[in-house]
N, C-alpha and C positions, 0 to 999 in steps of 0.2 A: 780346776780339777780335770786331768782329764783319764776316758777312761781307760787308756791303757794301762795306766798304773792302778788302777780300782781293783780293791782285793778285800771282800769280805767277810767277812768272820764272825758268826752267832755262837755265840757263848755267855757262862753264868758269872755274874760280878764277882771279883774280889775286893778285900780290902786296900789292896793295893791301886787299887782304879777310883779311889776317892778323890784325888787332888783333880782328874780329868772330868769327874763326876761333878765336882763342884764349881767347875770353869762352865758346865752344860747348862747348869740347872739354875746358874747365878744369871746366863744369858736368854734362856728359855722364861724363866718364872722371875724377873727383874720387877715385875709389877704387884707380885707377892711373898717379896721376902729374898728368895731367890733359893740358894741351897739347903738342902737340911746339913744339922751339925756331923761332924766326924764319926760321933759316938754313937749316933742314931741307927748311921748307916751299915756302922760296923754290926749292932745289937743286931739289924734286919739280917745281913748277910748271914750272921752266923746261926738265925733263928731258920730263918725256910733259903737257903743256898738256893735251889732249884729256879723259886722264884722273882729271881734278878738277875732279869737277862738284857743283854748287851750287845750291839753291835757296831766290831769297831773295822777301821781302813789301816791295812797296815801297823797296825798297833794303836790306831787316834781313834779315842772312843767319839763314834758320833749317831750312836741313838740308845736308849734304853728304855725299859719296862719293866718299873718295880712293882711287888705285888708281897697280898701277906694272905694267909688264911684265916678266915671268920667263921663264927657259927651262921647257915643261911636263916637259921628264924629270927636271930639277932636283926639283920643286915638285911634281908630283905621288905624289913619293913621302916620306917620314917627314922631318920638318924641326922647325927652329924657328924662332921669331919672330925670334930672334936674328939666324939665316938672311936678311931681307932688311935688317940695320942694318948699316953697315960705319963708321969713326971718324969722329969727331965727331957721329953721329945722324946720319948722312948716310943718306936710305934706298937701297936697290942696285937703282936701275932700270935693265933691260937693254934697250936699243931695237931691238937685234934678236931680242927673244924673243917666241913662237909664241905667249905667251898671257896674259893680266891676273892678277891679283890682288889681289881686295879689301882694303886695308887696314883698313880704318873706312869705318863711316855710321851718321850722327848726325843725328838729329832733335830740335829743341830741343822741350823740356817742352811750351809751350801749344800747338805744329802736333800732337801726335801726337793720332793718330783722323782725320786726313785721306789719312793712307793716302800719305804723303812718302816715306817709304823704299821702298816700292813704287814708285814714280815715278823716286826711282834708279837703282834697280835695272836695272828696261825701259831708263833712258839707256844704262846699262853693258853690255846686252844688246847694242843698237845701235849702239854703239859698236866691242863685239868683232866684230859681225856685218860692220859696214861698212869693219874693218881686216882682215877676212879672218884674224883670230886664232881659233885655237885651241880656245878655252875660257876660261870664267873660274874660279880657283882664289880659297880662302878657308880660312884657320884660323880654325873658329866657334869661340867662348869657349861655354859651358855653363855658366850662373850662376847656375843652378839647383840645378848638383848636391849643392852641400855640406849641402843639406837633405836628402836621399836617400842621401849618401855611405855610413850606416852599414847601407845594408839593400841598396843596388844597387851594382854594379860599374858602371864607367861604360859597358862597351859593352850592358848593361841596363837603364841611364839611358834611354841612345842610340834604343833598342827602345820601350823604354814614350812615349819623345816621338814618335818615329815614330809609333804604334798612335795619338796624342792621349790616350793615359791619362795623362801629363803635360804640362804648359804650359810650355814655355822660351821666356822674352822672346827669344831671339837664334836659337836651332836651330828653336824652330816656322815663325819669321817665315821663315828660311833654306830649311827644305824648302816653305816655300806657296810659291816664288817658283823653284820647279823646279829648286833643287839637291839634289845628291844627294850621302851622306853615303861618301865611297871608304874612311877608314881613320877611326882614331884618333890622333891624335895624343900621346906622352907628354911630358910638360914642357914642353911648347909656348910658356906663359907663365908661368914657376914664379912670379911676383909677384902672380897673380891666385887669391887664396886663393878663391875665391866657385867658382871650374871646379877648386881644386887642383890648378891645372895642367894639366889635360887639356884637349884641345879636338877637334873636329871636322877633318878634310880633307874639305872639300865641293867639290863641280866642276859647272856646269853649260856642257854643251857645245855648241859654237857648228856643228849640222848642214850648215849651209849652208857650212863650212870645206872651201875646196879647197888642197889642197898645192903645188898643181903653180901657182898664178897667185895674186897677189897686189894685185890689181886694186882699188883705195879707191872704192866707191860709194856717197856716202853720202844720195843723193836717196830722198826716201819716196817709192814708188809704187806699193804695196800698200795700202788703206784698208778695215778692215774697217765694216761699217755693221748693225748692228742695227734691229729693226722690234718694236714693238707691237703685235697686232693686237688690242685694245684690247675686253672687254667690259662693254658699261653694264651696271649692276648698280645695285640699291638699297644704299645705304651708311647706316651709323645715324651717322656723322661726320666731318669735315673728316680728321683721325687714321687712320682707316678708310681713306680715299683714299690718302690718301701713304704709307700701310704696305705697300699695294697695289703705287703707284707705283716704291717704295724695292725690291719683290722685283724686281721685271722690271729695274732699273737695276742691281741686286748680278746677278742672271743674265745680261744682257746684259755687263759689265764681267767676269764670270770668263774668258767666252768670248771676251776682248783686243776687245773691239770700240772701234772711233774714236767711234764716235755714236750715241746711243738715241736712237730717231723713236718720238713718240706724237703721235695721230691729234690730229684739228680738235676742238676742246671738249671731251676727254676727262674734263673733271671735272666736266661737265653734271647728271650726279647728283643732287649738292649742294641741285638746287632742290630735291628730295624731302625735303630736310629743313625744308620750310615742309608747312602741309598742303595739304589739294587745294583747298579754298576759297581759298588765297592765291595759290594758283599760275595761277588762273581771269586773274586780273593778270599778263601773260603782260611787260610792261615791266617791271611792280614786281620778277616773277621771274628775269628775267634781273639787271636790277642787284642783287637778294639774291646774286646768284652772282657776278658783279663784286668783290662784299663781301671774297672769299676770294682771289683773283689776287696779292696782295705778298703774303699766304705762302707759297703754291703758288709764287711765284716766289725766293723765298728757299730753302726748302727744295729747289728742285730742283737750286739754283746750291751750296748744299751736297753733293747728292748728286751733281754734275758733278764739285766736286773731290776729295770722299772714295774716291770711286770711279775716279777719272781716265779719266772718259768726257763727252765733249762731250754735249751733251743738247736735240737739239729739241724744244721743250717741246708739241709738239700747236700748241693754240691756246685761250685764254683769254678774255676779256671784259676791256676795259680802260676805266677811265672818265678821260679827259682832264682836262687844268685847264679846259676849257672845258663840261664836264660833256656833252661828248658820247661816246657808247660806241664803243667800236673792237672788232674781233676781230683778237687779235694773237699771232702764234706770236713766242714768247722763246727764243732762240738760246744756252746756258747753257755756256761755254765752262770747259775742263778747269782753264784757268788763274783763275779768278773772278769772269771779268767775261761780262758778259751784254749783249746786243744784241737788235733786236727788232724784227720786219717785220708790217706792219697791214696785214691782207686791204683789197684795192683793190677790189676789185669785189663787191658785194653781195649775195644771190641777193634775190628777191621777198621769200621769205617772212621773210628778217631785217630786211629792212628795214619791211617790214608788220610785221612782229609784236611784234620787235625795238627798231624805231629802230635798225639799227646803222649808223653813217657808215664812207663807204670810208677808209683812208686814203692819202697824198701821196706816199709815199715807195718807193723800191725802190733796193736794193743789192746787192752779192754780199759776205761776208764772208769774211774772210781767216781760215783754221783753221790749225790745225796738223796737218791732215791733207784738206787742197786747199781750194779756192775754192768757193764754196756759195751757192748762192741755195735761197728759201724762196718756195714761191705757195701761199697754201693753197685748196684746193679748187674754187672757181668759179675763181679767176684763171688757172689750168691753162689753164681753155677758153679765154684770149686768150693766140693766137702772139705777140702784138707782145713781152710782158713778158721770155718767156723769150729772144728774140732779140736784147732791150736787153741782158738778164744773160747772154749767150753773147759780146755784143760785149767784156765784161770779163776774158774767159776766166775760166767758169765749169767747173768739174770735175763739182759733183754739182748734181743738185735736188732740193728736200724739199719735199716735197707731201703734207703731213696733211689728209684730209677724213672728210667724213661725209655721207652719201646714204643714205636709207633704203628707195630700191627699187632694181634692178637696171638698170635703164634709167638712173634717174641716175648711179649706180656708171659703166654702164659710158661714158658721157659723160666723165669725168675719168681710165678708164682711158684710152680711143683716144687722148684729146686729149695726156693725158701720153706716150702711148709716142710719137706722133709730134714732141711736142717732143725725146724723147731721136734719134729721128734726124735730123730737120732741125737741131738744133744742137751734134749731133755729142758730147753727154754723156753722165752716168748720170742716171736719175731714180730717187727712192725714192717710191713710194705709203702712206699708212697710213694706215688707217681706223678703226671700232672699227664690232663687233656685238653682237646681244642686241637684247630687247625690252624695255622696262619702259613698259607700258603704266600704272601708278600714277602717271607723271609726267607731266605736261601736256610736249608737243612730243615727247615721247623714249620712243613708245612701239615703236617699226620703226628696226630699221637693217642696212643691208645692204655687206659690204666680200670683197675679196679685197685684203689686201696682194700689192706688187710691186713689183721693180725692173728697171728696162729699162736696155737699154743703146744704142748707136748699131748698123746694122744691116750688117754687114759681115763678113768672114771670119774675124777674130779674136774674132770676140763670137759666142753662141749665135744659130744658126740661126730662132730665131723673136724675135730680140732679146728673150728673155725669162731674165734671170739667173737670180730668187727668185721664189717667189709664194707665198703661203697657201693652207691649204685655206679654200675660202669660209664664211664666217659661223660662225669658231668662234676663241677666243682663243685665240691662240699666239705664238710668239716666231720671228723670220725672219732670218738671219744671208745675208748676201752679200759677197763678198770682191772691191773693185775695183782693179784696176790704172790705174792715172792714165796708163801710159807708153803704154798702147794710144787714148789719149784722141789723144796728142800724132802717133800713128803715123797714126789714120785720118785726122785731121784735115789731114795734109801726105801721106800715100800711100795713100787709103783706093780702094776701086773707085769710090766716089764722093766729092767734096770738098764736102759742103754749104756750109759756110761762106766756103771761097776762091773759089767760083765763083758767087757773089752776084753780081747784074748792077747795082752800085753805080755805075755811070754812068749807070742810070736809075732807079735808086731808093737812098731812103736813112729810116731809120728816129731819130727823135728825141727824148730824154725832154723836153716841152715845160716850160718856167720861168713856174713860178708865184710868183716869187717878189714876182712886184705884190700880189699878195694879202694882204701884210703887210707892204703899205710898201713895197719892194724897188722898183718902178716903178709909176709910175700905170697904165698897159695903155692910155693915149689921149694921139693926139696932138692937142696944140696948135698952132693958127697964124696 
């Protein structure tokens, strides 16, 4: 499989996905039975739709997470599997019960290591959370234990997988993912000789549960956003980088973040692996570093979906079919596909030193956690860009750079915080620090990471969210609300955006598209 073609897709089962459903489950659960019948499955879908959920590759279903709703006082206390079948394998879903229960989740053979059952799970979370349910209940199987049977009892199984002194494919994966183990269950599944029957009562509870209201909201508008603050360092190889890159993206994703931001050219490094006489060829050095960008770009759209974190890639060197250079931040989306916005505006010295070409294009991209535009570092300091991508209703900005004195830093700070108020968003800053003077260009760098937001009474008093301590790696979490986006923007003390004086001005992204044939650009007559 590989990941270029990886395209995923979270969504709720239909009836129509039984024959793929039954090819999963026949391979998954071969040691108990295998599938349930046709008619079971259809009864589930069409009793709680919401909770059978699926995710498949290009159309191939390869994970799922059935679930049904129970009463919690039923269910949270000593039961059996048996407990939610009633005749003909029909399962017992209650639609006025307070809380879920896991049935099954299955991940087919070659997805696992991309971290799919994780990605269920969170659905199932959001799901309890937006029906205002209860909690989610589960009888864990233990398939571990029959190897341990003759020296541990199982609630000393139980203990030792807790502590990680043992490894259970189903209870480890079950407490990473913030359940908690209430009882034991006896007989739970007497067919499953591998648990001998025992199994787990796991609960994780849904805090945000109020009794009194039942209110279904199911709009995201909480975004968490992580930040890099990125330090250059000499690396002895491409490996070296990414093992790098890969800690900050596993720590950034423990902490549920939507997005890792890393700064403008963060793997600039790399030229240090030519030596200093080569590097004197300050063109030849930058395309040596071009050299690495479709790994660098594979592997991070790996690490977007193992990790199930969106991932703005900094910014890169890219060589065109036209063999001209771009500097371009890669957009590395949870689900596999990747997108990609070329710095527009140039500063002197890339283009001196460089050769780097601006490029044409600017968008805002559709996430699954808001609308997002990207400028990376000089383009900041032109309002028109950000005013184009505010007219798309944009949520957030991402702005990766790199400045190596403080006067230019703070040129891309002011410029950035007042685009977050004139267009009424959030911005993210990220930068990277250190010296390595051994490398030609990358010997100074100077940053404070930061996140602003629009300047008003529901946002902090100096519009300033998050920020770093200045010139030192670290890692920057900020938690945004989108629904205060939509508040200031219609009731704020100020309207920037609805009180544009558009009857006497108006802003436009000009068509270049004569430039390749699209229209000549002169008239004839």
């Amino acid at each position: 499989m590989s990941l270029d073609d990886l395209h995923l897709n979270l969504r709720n089962l239909t009836p129509d996905d039984y024959p793929q459903l039954k090819t999963l489950m026949d391979a998954v659960y071969d040691d108990l039975g295998g599938a349930w019948p046709e008619h079971t499955m259809e009864r589930l879908i069409e009793e709680f739709p919401d909770g059978q959920i699926g995710i498949e590759d290009d159309g191939r279903l390869v994970g799922v997470a059935l679930t049904v709703r129970v009463d919690y006082d039923d269910f949270s206390n000593p039961h059996q599997y048996d407990d939610l079948i009633g005749q003909r394998e029909i399962i017992l879903n209650d639609a006025e019960g307070d809380a879920m229960y896991g049935l099954d989740v299955l991940i087919h053979p070659a997805y696992r290591g991309y971290r799919l059952g994780r990605r269920l799970y969170e659905a199932r979370k959001e799901l309890c959370r937006s029906m205002n349910l209860r909690a989610i209940l589960a009888g864990g199987r233990i398939p571990q234990y029959h190897q341990y049977a003759d020296e541990l009892s199982p609630t000393e199984y139980i203990d030792k997988v807790a502590r990680k002194e043992i490894h259970d494919p189903i209870l480890s994966f079950q407490l990473a993912n913030d359940f908690q183990v209430k009882r034991l269950l006896r007989k739970y599944l007497p067919e499953d000789e591998k648990s001998q029957g025992y199994a787990t009562l796991l609960e994780w509870n849904n805090i945000l549960f109020e009794p009194a209201e039942r209110v279904l909201e199911t709009r995201r508008t909480q975004v968490r956003v992580g930040a890099v603050q990125w330090q250059m360092r000499e690396f002895a190889s491409v490996e070296a980088v990414l093992q790098q890159v890969e800690y900050f993206v596993d720590a950034l994703a423990d902490y549920q973040s939507d997005f890792a931001v890393f700064p403008e050219l963060f793997n600039a490094p790399l030229m240090g692996l030519q030596d200093r006489a080569a590097q004197q060829d300050q063109l030849a050095a930058i395309r040596f570093l071009a050299g690495f960008t479709e790994r660098f770009k594979t592997e991070l759209s790996r690490m977007a979906v193992s990790y199930n974190i969106n991932i703005v890639a900094g910014s890169m060197i890219e060589v065109a079919e036209d063999d001209h250079l771009y500097n371009v931040a890669y957009l590395c989306h949870r689900d596999g596909t990747v997108e990609r916005q070329a710095k527009l505006h140039i500063t002197p010295q890339e283009r001196r030193d460089w050769v780097i070409e601006g490029g044409e294009e600017l968008q805002v991209f559709e996430t699954d956690a808001g609308r997002v535009g990207i400028q990376i570092c000089y383009d900041v300091e032109f309002p028109e860009l950000s005013r184009l991508l505010a007219d798309q209703d944009m949520d957030i900005l991402f702005v990766p750079f790199w400045t190596d004195t403080k006067n230019g830093y703070l040129r891309v700070r002011h410029c950035a915080q007042a685009r977050a108020i004139e267009n009424e968003c959030y911005v993210v800053l990220c930068g990277s620090v250190g010296n390595v003077p051994s490398i030609e260009n990358l010997d100074v760098q100077y940053a404070q990471s930061s996140v602003f937001s629009p300047s008003d009474f529901s946002f902090p008093h100096d519009a300033v969210l998050a920020e770093t301590t200045p010139n030192t790696e670290m890692i920057m979490f900020s938690d945004l609300d989108l629904n205060r986006l939509k508040v200031v923007r219609n009731e704020g003390s100020v309207t920037n955006l609805k009180d544009r004086r558009q009857d006497l001005f108006d802003l436009r992204w000009r068509d270049w598209s004569w430039k390749s044939g699209g229209r000549t650009g002169v008239e004839e007559g």
